[in-house]
Structure formats: structure tokens, C-alpha cells
N, C-alpha and C positions, 0 to 999 in steps of 0.2 A: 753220794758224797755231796756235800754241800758247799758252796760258795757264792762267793758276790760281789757284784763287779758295778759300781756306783751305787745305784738305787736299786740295783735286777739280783735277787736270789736266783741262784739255779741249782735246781737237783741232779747230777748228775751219774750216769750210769755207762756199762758198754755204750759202744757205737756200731757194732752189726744190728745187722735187720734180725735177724732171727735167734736173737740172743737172748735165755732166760734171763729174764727182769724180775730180781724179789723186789716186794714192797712190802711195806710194815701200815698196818694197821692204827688207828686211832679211835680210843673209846672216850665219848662227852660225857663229863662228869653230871649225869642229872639236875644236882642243887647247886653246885659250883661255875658249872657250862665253864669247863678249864679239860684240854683235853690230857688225856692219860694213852699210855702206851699199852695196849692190850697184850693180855694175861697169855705167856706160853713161852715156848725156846727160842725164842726172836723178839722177845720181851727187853732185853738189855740194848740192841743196836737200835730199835727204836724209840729205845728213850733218851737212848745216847742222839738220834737221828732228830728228835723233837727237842733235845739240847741245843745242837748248832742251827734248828730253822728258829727258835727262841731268840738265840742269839745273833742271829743275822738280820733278824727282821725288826728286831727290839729297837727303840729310841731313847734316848734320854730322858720320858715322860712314862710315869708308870701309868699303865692301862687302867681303868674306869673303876674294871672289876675286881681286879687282883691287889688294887693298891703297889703294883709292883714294874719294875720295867722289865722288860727281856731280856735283860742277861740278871738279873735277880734269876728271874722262873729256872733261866738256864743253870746257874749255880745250885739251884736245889732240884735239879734234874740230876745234874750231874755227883752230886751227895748221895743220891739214891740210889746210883748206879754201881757202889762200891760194893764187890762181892771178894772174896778170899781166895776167887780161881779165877786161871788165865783167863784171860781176855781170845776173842775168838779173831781170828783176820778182821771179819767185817765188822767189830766191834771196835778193833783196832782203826780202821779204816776213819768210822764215823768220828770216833775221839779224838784224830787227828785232824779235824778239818774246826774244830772249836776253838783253839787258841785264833784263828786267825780272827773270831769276830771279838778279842779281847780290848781292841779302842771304842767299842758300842759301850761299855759298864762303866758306869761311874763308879 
């Protein structure tokens, strides 16, 4: 889950020691270097996951490469992400931690 508290993102997960931690994977687009949510069945919460770190991290100034600022990228993350069957918990979980970075977009 993602959040952020002044200027600090934090990702956040359990709090036991010995508690399975999924992570989601990120593939760099070779000629674009814009990263992508790698290809598989955990393909959707981490793109929903690279949504809200888009959006939390994004400023008002679109980035260099992109011509675009972070809650752009995040909006068309989030377009992408629209599929015709339920949504999973943890899919569920990711999507809701996005509206809260919605004063970051212009």
C-alpha cells in the first residue's frame, strides 16, 4: 500500500518479522526508459502499484522525458488497468490508496 506523509512515500506491508512479503516487479522500457509492470498474474496490482507510487511522487512539473507529470502517467496507468472481471483484494487494496494522491494533478 502506498502512502505519504509530507515529502516521505512509504510502501507499506505486514508488520510481523516472518511474514510473507509479495513484491511486484518492474520492466524498463529499453527506448522509452519509462518503467512497465511486468507481464503475468500480478501484472494488474502492480500496475495499479506503479499508479499510486506515480502519483505520490509526481509534482506539478511534467518530467524531462515523458513531457508528462505523475498523476498524467498515473491516469494512463490507471486506463490500462481496466479489465471486465473483479478486481482481486490486493488489487482492490492498491486502487484504494490512489485517490488520496488526487491534490498532486492538475
Amino acid at each position: 500500500i502506498t502512502t505519504r506523509k509530507g515529502k516521505l512515500v512509504y510502501l507499506t506491508g505486514a508488520n510481523e518479522v516472518y511474514s510473507n512479503r509479495a513484491l511486484h516487479t518492474f520492466e524498463l522500457h529499453p527506448r522509452l526508459f519509462t518503467l512497465d509492470a511486468k507481464a503475468g498474474k500480478t501484472a494488474m496490482a502492480a500496475r495499479l502499484q506503479l499508479c499510486a507510487l506515480y502519483a505520490a511522487t509526481g509534482t506539478l512539473l511534467p518530467e524531462g522525458r515523458s513531457k508528462r507529470t505523475g498523476g498524467e502517467v498515473a491516469l494512463e496507468l490507471l486506463r490500462q488497468s481496466w479489465t471486465g472481471s473483479p478486481l482481486t483484494d490486493d488489487e482492490c487494496a492498491q486502487l484504494a490508496t490512489i485517490p488520496g494522491f488526487g491534490m498532486l494533478t492538475p
